[in-house]
N, C-alpha and C positions, 0 to 999 in steps of 0.2 A: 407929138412927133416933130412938130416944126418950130417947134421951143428948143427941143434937144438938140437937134441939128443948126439953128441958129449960134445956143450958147458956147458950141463946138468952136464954131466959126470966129465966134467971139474971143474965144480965150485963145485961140491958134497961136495968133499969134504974137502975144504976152509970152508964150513958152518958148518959144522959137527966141525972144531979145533976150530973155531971162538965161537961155544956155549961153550965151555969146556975156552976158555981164559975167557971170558968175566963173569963167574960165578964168584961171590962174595962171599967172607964167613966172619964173623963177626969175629974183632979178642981181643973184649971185650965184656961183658956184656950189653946189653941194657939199654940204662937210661929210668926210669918215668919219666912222663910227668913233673911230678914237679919238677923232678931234673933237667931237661933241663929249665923250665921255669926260677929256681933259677938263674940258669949260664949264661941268658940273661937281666939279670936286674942289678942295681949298687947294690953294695953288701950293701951300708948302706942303701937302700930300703928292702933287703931281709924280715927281718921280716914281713915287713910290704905287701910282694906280697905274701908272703905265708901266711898271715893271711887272708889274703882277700880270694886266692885261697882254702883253708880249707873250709873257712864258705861255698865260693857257695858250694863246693862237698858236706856237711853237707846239705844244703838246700836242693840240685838236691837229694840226699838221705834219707829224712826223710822219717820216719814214719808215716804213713796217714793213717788211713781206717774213714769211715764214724761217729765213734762215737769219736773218738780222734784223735790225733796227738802231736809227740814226734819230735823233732829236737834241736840241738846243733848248738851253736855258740861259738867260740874261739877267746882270746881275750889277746892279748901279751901286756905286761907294761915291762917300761926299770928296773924296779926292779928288774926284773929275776922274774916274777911271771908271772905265763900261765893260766889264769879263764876260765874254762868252764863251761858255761852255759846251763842247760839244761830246756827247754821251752816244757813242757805237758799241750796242751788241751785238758780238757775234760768235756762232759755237759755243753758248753760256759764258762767253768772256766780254766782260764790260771795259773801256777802252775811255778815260776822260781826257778831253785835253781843253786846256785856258788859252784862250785867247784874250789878254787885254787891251784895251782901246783907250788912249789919255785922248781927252775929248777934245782939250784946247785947240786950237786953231785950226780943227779938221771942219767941213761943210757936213750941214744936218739934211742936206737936199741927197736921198739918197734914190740912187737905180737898182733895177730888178729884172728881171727877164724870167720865162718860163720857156721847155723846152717839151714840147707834147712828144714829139720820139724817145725822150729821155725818160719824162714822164716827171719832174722834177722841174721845181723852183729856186732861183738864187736873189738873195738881196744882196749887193757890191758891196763893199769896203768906202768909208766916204773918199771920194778923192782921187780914187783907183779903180781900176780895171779890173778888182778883182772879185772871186767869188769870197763873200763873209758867214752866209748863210744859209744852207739850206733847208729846204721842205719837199713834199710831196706834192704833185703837180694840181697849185689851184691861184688860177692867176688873179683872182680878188683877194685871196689869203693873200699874196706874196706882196702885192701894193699897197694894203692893210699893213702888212709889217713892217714894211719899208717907210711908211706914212710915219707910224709908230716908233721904231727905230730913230728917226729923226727927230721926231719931238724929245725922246728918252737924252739924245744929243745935246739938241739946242738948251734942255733944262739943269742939265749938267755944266754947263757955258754960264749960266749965270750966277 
């Protein structure tokens, strides 16, 4: 009994320095998903895994309720032109409209806002005050695509 309660005593506190060495602290910034996805693919694919990646998040986020539905798709050409499409059903009537984007000298740094009363997501327009985007109200989605959005930008720029 007075071995076990020694060797207690003993290892205490070994365990005690052991939590304190072994704690980790981050000594940059966290990347998004999408920017880790970016950095594991060949770069002259990028465009083309971020476009892919955008649309499903655009999908997994539309807009739905029982009498409509709102969802975007985006859509990169080696022109430097970025179309986004926006696809509203309503009353069994499907409603497309294009939106094209010439990438050139617009900023890839893009804003977002969600609106819990509204219940809704927008990503801006680069450069503008305005709404380019929307989804359904999920404010990790919206700075995910916005994050995404931007890289889709800046890769089209080069």
């Amino acid at each position: 009994m007075k071995t076990i309660t020694l060797t207690c005593l003993l290892l205490l506190p070994f365990a005690a320095q052991a939590q304190k060495v072994m704690e980790l602290k981050p000594t940059e910034q966290p990347q998004s998903f999408v920017e880790q996805m970016k950095q594991s693919y060949d770069p002259a694919m990028a465009d083309l895994v971020l476009e892919s990646y955008l649309n499903s998040l655009l999908k997994a986020n539309a807009i739905k309720n029982q009498q409509s539905s709102i969802e975007y798709t985006v859509k990169a050409n080696r022109e430097g032109e970025l179309v986004v499409t926006r696809h509203q059903q309503q009353d069994k009537k499907l409603v497309r409209n294009n939106n094209t984007l010439t990438v050139y000298g617009v900023g890839h740094v893009l804003e977002s806002e969600c609106s819990r009363m509204e219940q809704r997501c927008w990503v801006f327009y680069p450069d503008r005050d305005e709404r380019w985007l929307e989804i359904d109200y999920s404010p990790k989605a919206v700075k995910e695509l916005a994050k995404g959005m931007g890289l889709l930008i800046k890769e089209l720029q080069r």
